[in-house]
Kinemage of the C-alpha trace (Angstrom):
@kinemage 1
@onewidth
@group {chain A} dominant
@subgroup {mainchain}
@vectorlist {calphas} color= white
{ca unk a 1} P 23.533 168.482 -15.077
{ca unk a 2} L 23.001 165.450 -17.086
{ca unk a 3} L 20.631 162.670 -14.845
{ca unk a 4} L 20.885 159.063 -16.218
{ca unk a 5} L 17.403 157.182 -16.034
{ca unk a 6} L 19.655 154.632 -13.741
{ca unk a 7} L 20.005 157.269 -11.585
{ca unk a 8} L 18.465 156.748 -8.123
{ca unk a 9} L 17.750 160.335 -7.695
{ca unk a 10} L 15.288 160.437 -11.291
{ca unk a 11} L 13.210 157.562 -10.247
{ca unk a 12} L 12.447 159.623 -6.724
{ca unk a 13} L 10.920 163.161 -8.668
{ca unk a 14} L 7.194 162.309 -8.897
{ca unk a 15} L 5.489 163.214 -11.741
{ca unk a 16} L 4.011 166.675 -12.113
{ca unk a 17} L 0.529 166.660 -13.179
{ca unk a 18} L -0.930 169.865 -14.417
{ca unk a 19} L -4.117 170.370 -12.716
{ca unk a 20} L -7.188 170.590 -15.476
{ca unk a 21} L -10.180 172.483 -13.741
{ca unk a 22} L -7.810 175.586 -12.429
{ca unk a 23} L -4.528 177.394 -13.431
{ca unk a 24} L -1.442 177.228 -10.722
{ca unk a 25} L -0.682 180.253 -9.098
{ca unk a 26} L 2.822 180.895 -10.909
{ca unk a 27} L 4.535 182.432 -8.157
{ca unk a 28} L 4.077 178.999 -6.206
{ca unk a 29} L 4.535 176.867 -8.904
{ca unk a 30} L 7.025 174.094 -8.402
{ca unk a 31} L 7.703 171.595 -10.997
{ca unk a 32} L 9.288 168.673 -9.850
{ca unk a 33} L 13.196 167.973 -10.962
{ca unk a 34} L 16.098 166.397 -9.806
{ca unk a 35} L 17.484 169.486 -7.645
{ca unk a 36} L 14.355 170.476 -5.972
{ca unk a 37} L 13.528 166.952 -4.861
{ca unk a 38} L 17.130 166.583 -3.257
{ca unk a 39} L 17.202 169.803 -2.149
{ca unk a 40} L 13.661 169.253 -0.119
{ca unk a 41} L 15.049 165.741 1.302
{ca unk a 42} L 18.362 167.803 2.133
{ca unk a 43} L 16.079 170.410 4.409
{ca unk a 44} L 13.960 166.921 5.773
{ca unk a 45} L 16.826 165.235 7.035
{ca unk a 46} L 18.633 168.239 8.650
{ca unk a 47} L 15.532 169.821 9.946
{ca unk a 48} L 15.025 166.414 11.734
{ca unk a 49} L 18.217 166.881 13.601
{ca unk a 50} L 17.171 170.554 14.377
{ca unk a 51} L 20.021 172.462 12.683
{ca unk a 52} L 20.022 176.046 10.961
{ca unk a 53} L 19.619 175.733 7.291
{ca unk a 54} L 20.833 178.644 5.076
{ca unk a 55} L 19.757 177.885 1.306
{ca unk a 56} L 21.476 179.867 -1.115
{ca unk a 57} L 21.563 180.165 -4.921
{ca unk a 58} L 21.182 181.690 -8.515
{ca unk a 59} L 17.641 183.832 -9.087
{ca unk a 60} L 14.633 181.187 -10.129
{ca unk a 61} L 16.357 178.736 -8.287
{ca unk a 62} L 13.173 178.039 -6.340
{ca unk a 63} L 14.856 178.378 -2.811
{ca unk a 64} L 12.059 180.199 -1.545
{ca unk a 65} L 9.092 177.874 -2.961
{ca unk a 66} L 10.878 174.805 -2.013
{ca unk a 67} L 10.717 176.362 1.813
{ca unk a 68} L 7.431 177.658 1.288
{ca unk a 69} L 6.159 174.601 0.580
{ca unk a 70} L 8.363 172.747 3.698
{ca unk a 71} L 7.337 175.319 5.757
{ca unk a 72} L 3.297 174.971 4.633
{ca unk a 73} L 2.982 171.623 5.813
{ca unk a 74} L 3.007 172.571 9.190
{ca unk a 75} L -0.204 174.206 11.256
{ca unk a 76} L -0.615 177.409 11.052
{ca unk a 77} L -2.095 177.429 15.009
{ca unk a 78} L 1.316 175.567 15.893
{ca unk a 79} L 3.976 176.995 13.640
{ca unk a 80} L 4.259 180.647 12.567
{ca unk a 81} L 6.203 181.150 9.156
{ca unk a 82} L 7.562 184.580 7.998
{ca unk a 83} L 9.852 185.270 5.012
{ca unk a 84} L 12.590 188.131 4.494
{ca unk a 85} L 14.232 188.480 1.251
{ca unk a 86} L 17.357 189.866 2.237
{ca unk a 87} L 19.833 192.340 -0.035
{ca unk a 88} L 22.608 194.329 0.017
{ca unk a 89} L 20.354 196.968 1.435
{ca unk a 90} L 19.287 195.001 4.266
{ca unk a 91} L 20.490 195.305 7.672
{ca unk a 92} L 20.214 193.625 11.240
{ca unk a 93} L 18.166 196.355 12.584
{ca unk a 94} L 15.584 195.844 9.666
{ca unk a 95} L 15.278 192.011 9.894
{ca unk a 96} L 15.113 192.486 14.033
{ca unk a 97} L 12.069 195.035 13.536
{ca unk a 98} L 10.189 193.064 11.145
{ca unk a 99} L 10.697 189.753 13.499
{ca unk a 100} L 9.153 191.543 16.417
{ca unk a 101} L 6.704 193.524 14.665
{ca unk a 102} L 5.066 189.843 13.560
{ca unk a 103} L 5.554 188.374 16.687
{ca unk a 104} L 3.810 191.124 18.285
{ca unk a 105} L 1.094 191.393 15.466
{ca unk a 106} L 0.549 187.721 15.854
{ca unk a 107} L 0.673 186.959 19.519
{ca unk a 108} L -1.831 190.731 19.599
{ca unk a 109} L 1.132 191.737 22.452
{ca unk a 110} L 0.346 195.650 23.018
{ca unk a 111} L 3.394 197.149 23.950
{ca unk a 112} L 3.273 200.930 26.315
């Protein structure tokens, strides 16, 4: 996609500066561009309005970095975050025991 400098949406991606005394962790790495900046306002403004949000896309796309990072600025005490990569090999039954498995683990809920 072609982005004109007029463009509102170029003069809203902040600069990425490369940080000089350590080396990003690549698997979190998210360099600021046009899509990932709309996409993250996108998630803001319907998140707001307390909606479901369903991202979906091409591999290296950086859905799950762009959530990551949405879901990191929340406390940890307050908020608990848990990612499932789901495939064609996944199934209800899988995502519903890993759900209460971490519940569980994180709440320490013993169950007899």
């Amino acid at each position: 996609m072609l982005v004109k400098k007029t463009d509102r949406a170029f003069h809203q991606v902040p600069e990425y500066v490369y940080p000089k005394d350590s080396v990003p962790d690549y698997l979190n790495l998210l360099v600021p561009n046009v899509d990932n900046c709309r996409t993250e306002f996108l998630i803001e403004t319907i998140a707001k309005q307390s909606k479901a949000i369903l991202l979906i896309g091409e591999q290296g796309s950086a859905k799950t970095v762009i959530v990551q990072g949405y879901c990191g600025k929340y406390d940890p005490e307050v908020h608990m975050f848990k990612s499932f990569n789901f495939s064609s090999a996944s199934t209800p039954l899988m995502f519903q025991v890993n759900n209460v498995f971490r519940v569980h683990k994180e709440l320490q809920i013993c169950t007899f």
